[in-house]
TIDO-168539 format. One line per 2 residues: for each residue x, y, z of N, C-alpha, C. Coordinates in pm, 1 decimal, padded with zeros to 6 digits. Example, Ala and Ser with C-alpha at 12.3 -4.5 7.8 and 13.67 -1.06 7.14 Angstrom:
<rs>
01319.0:-00569.0:00780.0:01230.0:-00450.0:00780.0:01320.0:-00330.0:00780.0 | 01285.0:-00225.0:00708.0:01367.0:-00106.0:00714.0:01290.0:00003.0:00787.0 .
</rs>
This chain:
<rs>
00084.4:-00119.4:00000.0:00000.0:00000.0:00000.0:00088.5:00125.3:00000.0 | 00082.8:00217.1:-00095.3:00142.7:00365.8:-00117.8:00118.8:00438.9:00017.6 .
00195.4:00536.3:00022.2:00161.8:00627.2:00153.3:00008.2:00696.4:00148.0 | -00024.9:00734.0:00023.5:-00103.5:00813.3:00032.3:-00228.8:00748.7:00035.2 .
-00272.5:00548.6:00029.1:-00325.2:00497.2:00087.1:-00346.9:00539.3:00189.5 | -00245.9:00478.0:00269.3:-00218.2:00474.1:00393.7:-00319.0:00593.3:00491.4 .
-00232.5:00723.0:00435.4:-00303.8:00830.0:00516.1:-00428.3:00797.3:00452.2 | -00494.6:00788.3:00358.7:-00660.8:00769.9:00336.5:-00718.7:00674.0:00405.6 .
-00633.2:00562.5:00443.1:-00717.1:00416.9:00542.5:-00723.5:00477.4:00654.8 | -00633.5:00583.5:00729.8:-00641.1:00616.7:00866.3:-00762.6:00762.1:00876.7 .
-00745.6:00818.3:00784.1:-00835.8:00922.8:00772.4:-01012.0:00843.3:00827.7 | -00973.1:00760.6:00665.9:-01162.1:00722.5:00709.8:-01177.2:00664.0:00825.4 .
-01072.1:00590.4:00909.7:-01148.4:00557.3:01042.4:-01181.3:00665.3:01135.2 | -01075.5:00750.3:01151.2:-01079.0:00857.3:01258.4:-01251.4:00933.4:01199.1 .
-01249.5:00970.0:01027.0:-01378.3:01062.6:01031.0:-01474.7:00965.0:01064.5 | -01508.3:00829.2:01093.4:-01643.8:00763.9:01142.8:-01612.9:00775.2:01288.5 .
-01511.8:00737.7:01326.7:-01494.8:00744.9:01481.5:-01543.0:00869.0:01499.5 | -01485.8:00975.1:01524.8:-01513.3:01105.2:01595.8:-01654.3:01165.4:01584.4 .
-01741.4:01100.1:01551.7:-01907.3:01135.3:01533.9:-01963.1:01044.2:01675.0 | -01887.7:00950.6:01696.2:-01955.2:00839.3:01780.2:-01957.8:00860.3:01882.6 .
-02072.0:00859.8:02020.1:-02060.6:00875.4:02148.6:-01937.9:00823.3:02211.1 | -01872.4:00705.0:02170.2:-01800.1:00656.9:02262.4:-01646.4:00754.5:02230.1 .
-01701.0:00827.6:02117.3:-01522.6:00946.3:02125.6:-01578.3:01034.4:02194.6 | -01665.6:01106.1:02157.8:-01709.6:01219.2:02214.2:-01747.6:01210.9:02370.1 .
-01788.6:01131.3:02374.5:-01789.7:01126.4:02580.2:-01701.3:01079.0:02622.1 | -01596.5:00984.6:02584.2:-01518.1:00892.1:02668.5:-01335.7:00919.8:02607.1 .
-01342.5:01028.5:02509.8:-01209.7:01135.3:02486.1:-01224.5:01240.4:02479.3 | -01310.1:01319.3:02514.2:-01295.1:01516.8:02491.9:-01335.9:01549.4:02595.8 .
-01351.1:01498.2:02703.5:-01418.3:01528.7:02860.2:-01298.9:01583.0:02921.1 | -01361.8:01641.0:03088.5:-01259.9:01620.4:03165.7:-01192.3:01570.3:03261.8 .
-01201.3:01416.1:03221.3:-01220.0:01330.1:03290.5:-01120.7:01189.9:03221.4 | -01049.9:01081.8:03317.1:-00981.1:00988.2:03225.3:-01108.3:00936.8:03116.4 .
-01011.5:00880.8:03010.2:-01093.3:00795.2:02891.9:-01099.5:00645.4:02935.1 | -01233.0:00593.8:02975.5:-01232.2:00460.5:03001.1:-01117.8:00333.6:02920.3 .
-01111.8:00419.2:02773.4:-00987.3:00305.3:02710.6:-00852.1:00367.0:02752.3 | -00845.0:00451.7:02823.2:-00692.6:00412.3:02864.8:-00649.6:00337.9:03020.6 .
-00603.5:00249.7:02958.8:-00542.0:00130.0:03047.4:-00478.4:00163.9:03205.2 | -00599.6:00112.0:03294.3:-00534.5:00189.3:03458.2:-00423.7:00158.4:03470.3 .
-00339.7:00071.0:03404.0:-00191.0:00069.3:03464.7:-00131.9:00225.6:03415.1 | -00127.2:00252.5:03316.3:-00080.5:00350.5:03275.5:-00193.5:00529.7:03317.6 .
-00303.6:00508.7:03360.5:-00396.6:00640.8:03383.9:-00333.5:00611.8:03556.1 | -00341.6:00534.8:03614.9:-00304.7:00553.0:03742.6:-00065.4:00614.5:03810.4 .
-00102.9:00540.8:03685.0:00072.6:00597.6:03695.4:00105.0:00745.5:03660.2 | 00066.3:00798.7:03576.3:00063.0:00925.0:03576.5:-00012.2:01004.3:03648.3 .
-00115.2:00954.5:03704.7:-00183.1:01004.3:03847.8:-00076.5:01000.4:03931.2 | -00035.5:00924.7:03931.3:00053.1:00907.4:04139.3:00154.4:01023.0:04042.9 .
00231.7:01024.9:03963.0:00330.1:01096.5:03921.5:00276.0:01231.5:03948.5 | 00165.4:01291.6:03860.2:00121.0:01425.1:03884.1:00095.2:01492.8:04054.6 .
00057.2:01380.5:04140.9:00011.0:01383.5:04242.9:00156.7:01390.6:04352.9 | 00268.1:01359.8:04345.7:00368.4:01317.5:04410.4:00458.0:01522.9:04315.0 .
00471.6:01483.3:04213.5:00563.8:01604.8:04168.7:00478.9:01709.2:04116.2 | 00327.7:01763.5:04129.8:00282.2:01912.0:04075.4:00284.3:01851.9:03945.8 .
00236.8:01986.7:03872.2:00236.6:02010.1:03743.1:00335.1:01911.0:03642.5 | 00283.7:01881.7:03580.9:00386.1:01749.9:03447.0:00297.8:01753.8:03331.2 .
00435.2:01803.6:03256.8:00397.8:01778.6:03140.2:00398.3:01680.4:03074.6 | 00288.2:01636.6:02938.0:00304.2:01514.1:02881.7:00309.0:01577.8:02713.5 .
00394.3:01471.5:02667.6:00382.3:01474.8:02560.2:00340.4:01334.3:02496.2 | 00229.9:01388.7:02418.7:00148.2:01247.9:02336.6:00190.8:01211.4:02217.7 .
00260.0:01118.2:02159.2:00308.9:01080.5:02053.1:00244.9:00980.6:01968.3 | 00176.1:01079.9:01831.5:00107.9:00979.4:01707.6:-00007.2:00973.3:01789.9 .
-00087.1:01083.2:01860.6:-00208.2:01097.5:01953.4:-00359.0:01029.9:01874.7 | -00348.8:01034.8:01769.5:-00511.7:01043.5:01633.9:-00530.5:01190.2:01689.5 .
-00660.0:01209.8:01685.8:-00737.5:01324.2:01659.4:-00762.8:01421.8:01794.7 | -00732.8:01321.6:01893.2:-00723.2:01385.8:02020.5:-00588.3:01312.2:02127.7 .
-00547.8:01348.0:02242.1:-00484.1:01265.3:02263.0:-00563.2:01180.5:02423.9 | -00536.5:01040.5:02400.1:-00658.9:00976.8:02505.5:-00584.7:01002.6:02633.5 .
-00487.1:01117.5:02668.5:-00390.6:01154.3:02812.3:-00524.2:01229.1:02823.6 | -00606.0:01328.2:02772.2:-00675.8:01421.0:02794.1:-00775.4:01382.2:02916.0 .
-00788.9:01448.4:03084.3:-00855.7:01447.8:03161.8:-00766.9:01387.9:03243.0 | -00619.4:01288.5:03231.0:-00594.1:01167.1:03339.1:-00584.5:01247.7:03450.6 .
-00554.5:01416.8:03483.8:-00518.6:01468.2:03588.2:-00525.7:01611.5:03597.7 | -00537.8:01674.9:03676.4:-00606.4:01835.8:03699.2:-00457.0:01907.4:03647.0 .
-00320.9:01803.1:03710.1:-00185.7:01863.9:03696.2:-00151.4:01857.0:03585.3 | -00190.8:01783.9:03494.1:-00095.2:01747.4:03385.0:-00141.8:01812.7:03270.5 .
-00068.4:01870.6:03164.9:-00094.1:01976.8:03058.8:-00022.3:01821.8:02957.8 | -00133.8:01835.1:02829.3:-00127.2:01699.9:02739.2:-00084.0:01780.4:02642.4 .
00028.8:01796.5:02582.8:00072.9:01824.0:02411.0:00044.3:01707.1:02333.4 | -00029.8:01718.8:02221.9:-00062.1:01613.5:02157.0:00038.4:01611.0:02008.8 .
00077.7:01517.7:01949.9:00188.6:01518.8:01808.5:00094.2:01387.7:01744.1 | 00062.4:01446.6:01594.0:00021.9:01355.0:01492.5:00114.1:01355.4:01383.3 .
00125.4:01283.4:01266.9:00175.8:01301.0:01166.1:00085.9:01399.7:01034.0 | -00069.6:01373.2:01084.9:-00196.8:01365.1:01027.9:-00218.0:01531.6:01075.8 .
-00186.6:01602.5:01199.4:-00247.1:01664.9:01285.6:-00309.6:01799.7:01152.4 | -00272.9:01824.5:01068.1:-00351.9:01902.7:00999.7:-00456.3:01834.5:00898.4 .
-00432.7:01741.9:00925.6:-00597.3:01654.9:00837.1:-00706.2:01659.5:00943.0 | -00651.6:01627.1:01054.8:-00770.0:01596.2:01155.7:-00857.7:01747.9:01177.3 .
-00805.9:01865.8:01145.8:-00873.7:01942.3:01153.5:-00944.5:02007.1:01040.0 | -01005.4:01916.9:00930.3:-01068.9:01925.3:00787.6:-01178.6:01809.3:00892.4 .
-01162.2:01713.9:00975.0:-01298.5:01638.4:00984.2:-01328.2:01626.3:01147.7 | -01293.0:01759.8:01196.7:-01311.6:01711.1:01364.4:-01309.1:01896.6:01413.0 .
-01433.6:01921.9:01470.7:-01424.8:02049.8:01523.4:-01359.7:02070.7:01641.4 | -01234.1:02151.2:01655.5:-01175.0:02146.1:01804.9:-01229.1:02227.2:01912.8 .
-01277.4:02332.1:01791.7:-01338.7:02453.3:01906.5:-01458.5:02442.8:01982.1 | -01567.6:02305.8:01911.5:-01674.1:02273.3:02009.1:-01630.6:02187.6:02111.8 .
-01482.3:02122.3:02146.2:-01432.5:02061.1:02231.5:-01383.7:02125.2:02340.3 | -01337.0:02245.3:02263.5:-01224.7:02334.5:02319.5:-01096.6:02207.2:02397.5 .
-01044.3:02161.9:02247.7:-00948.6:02100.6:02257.4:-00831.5:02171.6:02157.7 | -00725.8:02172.3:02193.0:-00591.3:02183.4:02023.0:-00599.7:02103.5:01966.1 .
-00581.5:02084.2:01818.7:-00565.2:01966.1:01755.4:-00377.1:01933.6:01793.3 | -00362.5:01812.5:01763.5:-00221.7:01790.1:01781.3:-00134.6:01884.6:01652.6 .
00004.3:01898.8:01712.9:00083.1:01931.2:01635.3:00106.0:01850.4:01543.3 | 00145.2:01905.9:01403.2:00159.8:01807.6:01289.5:00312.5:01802.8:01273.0 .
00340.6:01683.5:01357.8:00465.2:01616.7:01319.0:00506.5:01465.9:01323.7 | 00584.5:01395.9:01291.8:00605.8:01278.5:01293.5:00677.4:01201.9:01429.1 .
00671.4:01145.9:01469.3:00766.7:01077.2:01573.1:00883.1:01075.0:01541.6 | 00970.9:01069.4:01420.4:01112.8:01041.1:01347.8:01179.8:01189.5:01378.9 .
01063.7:01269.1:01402.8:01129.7:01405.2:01374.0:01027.1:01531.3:01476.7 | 01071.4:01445.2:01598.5:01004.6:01499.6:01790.2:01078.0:01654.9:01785.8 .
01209.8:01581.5:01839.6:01310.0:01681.9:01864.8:01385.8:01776.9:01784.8 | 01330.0:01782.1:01650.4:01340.7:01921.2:01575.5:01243.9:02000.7:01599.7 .
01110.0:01981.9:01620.4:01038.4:02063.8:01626.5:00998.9:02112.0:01751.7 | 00995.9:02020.3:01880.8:00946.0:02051.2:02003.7:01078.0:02093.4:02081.1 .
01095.5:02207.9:02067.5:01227.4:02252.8:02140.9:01213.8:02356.7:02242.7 | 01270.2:02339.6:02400.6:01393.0:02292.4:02368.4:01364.7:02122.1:02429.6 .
01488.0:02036.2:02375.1:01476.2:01914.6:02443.2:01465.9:01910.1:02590.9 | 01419.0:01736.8:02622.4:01400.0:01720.3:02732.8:01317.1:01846.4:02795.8 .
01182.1:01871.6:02796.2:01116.0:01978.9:02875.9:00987.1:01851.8:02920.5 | 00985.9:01746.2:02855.5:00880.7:01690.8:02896.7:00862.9:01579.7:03012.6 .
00792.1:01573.2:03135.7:00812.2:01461.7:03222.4:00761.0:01321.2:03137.4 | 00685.5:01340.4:03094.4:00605.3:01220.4:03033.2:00589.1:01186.4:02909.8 .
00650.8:01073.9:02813.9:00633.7:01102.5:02685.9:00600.4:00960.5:02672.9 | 00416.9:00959.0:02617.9:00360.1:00873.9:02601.5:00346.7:00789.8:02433.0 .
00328.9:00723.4:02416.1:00271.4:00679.8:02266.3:00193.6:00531.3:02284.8 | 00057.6:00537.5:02250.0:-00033.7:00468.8:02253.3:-00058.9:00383.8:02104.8 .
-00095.3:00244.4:02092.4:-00105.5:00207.1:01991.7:-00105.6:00278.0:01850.7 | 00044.8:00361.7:01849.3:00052.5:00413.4:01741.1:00224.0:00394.0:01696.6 .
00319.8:00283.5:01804.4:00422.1:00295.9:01728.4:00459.3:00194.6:01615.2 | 00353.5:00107.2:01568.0:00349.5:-00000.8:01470.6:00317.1:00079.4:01323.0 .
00282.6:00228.5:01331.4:00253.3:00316.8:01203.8:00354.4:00359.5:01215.1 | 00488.4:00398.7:01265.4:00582.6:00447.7:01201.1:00647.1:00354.1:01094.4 .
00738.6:00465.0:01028.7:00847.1:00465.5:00934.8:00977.5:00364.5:00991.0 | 01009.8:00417.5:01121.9:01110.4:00412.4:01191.7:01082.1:00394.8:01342.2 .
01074.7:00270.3:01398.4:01051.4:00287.5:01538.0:01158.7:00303.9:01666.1 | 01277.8:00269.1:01603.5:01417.3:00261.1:01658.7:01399.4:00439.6:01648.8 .
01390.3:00526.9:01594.8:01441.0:00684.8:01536.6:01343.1:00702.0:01655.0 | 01184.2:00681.8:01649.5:01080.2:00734.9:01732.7:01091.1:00709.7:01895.4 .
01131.5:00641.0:01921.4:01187.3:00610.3:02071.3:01319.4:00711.1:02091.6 | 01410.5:00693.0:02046.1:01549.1:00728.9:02064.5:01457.9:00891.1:02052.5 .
01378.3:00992.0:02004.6:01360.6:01115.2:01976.4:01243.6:01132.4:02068.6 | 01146.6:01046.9:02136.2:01084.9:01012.8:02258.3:01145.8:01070.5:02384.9 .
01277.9:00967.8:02389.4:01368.0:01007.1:02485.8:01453.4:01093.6:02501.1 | 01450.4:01198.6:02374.8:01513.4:01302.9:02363.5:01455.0:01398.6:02420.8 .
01268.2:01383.5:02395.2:01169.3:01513.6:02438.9:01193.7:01452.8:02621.5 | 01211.7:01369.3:02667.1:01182.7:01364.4:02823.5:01309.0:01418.4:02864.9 .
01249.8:01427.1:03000.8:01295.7:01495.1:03099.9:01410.1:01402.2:03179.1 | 01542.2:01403.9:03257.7:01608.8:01318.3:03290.1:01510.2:01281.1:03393.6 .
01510.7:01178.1:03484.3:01396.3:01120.5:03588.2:01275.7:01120.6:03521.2 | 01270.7:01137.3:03414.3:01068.8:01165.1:03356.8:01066.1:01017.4:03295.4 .
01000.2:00972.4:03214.7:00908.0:00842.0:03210.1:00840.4:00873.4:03040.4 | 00931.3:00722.6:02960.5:00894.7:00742.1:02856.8:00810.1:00641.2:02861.4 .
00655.5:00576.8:02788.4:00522.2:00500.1:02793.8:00505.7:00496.3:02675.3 | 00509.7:00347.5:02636.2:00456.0:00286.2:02516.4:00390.1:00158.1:02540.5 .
00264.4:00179.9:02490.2:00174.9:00091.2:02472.4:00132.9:00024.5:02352.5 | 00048.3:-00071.2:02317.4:-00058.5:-00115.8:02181.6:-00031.6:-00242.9:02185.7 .
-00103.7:-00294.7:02087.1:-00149.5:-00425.0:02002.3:-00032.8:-00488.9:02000.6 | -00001.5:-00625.0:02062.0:00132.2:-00695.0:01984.7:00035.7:-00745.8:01883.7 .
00187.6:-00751.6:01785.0:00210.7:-00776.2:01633.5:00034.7:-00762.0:01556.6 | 00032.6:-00565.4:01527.0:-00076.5:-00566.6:01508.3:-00057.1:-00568.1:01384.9 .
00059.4:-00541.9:01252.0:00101.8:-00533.2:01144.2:00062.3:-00701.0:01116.4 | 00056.6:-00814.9:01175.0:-00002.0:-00887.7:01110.1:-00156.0:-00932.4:01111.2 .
-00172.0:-00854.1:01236.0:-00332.9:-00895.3:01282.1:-00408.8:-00790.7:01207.2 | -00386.6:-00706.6:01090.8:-00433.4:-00582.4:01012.2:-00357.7:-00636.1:00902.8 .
-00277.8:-00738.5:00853.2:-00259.4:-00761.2:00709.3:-00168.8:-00631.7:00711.4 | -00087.8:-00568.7:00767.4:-00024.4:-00489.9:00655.5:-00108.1:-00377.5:00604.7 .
-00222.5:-00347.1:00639.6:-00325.0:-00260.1:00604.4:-00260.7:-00118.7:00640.3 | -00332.8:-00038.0:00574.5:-00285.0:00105.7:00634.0:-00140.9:00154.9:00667.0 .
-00164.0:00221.4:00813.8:00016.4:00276.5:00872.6:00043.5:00129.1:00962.5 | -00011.8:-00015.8:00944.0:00042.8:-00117.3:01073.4:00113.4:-00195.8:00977.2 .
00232.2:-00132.4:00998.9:00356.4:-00177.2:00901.0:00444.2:-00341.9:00992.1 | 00477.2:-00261.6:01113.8:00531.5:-00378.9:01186.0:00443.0:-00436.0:01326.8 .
00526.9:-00531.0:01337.5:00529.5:-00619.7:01488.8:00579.0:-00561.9:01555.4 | 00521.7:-00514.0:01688.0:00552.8:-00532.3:01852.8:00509.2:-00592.5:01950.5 .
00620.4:-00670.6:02023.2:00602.6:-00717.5:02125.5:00667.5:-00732.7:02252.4 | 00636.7:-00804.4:02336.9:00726.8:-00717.1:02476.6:00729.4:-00903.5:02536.6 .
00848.7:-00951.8:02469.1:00896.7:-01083.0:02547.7:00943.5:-01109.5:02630.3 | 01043.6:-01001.1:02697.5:01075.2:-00921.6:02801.7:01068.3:-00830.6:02924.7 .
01209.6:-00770.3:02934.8:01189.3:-00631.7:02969.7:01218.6:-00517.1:02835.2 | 01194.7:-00594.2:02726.1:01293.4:-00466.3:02671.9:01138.4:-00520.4:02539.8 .
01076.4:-00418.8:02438.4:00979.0:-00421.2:02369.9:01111.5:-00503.9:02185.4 | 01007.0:-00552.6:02122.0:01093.8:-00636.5:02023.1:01007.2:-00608.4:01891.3 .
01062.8:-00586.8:01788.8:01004.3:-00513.7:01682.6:01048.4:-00570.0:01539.4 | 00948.5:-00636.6:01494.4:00940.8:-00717.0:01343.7:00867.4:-00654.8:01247.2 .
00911.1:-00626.7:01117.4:00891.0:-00584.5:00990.0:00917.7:-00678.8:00877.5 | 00901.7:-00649.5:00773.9:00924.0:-00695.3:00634.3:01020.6:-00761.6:00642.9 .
01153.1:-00725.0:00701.6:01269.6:-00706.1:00639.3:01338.4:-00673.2:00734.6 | 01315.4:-00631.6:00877.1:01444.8:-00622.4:00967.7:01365.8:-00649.2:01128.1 .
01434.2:-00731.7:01199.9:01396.0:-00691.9:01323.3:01486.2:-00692.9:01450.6 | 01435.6:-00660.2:01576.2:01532.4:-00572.6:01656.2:01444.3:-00545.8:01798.0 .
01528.7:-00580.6:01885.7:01462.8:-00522.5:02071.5:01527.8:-00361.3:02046.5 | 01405.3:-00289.3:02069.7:01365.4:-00158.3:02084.2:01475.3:-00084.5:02245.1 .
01540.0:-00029.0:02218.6:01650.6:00018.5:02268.7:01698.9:00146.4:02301.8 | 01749.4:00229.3:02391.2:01782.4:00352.3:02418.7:01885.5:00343.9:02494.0 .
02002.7:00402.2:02510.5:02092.8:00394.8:02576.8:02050.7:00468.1:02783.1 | 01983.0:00565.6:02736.8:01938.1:00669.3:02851.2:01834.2:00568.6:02901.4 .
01748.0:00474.7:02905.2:01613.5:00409.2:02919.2:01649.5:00317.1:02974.1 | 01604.0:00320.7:03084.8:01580.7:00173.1:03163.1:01434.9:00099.4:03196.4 .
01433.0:00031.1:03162.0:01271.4:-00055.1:03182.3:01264.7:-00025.3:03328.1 | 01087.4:00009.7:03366.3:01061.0:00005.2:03509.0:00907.5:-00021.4:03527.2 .
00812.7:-00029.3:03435.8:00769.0:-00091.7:03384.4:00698.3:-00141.4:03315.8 | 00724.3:-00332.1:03311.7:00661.6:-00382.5:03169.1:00529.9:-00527.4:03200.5 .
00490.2:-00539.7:03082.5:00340.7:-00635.8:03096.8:00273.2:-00670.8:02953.6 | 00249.3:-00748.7:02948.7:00113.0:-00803.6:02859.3:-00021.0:-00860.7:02935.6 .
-00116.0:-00836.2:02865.3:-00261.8:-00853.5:02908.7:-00326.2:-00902.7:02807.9 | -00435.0:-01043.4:02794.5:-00473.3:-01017.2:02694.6:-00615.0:-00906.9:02728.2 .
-00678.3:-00915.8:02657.4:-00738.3:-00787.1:02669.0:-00898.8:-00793.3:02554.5 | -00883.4:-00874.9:02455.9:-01013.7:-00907.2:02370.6:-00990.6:-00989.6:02294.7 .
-01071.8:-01102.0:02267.8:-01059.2:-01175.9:02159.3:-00921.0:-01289.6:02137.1 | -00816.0:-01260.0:02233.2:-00703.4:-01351.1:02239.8:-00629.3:-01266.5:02209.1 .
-00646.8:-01087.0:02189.7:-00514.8:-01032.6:02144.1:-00471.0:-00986.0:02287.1 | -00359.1:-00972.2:02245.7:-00279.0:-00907.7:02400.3:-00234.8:-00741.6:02373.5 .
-00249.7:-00683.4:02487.0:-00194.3:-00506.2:02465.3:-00052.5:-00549.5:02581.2 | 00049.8:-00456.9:02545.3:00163.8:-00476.6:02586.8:00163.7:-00331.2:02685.7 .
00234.7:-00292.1:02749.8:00259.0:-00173.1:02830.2:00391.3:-00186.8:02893.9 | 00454.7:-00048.3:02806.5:00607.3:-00042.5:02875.6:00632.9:00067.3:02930.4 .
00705.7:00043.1:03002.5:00728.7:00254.2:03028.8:00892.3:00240.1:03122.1 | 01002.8:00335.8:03101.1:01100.2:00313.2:03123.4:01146.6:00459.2:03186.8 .
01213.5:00465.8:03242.5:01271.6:00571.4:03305.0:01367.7:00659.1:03240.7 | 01400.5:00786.1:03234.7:01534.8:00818.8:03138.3:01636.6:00890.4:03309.1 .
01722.4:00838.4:03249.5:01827.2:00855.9:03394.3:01937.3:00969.3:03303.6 .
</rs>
């Protein structure tokens, strides 16, 4: 599938999604989103709650980012690749939400400057649509903060459970402590020199698929 597939397969889900009660009440509130996973809505609770104000940064968010409500402290920057499409099929101002910034994960830390300002740098079943997932971590851990907490979640190996469809190019999975990443043509445990696992899990979660949840520390 061409790129410009690609962005058209992700487009049409987001424009049916974002009409549906379950976006509109359960992501634009101010309040957590029932789909984000209490291991991860409660961890950034105790975090916000223990250190004040924290910032998050949401990486490859869709149309909103699902951090939105986890905490009174925490201010959510949202980053899409898409982030100026989403605002041709999603009104922000009846949310009074931002749309995300339009940038890629490969390319965090050119645009969100200066580095390291962020405590929290999340990415939710969206690092199987990159280009580059080795580049998107390593530039993850560039936007955090030293002691801050980089969080990646989603679908293991959703690139085969989607055919290859759309942006679910590769496999992730978390056999470990350390997340492991299969493509076409190359694969590789997901790695940072600054990152230490603190922590990791699989669940299954529907149907026999499992969601993975990692989150690592930057020292």
């Amino acid at each position: 599938m061409d790129k410009l597939s690609m962005v058209a397969h992700e487009l049409k889900f987001w424009a049916g999604f974002v009409k549906t009660e379950r976006f509109l009440d359960g992501w634009c509130g101010n309040k957590p989103t029932p789909e984000l996973h209490k291991e991860v809505e409660e961890f950034i609770q105790e975090y916000a709650t223990t250190h004040g104000k924290t910032m998050a940064l949401d990486v490859g968010s869709g149309v909103v980012s699902i951090l939105n409500g986890v905490h009174s402290d925490v201010d959510v920057v949202a980053t899409d690749l898409l982030g100026e499409f989403y605002e041709v099929i999603f009104d922000y101002e009846q949310v009074k939400l931002n749309p995300p910034i339009a940038v890629g994960g490969e390319q965090l830390s050119t645009i969100l400057l200066p580095e390291e300002r962020y405590d929290v740098v999340h990415c939710s079943n969206a690092l199987d649509h990159c280009q580059d997932p080795k580049e998107v971590l390593w530039q993850m851990a560039a936007c955090c903060k030293r002691g801050g907490y980089v969080i990646i979640q989603g679908f293991e190996n959703e690139g085969e459970a989607e055919r290859y469809q759309g942006f679910h190019q590769w496999n992730i999975t978390l056999p470990d402590t350390e997340l492991y990443v299969q493509g076409h043509e190359d694969e590789y445990y997901l790695v940072a020199p600054n990152l230490t696992p603190y922590l990791y899990l699989t669940k299954e979660i529907q149907n026999g698929k499992r969601w993975y949840i990692w989150i690592a520390n930057k020292l």
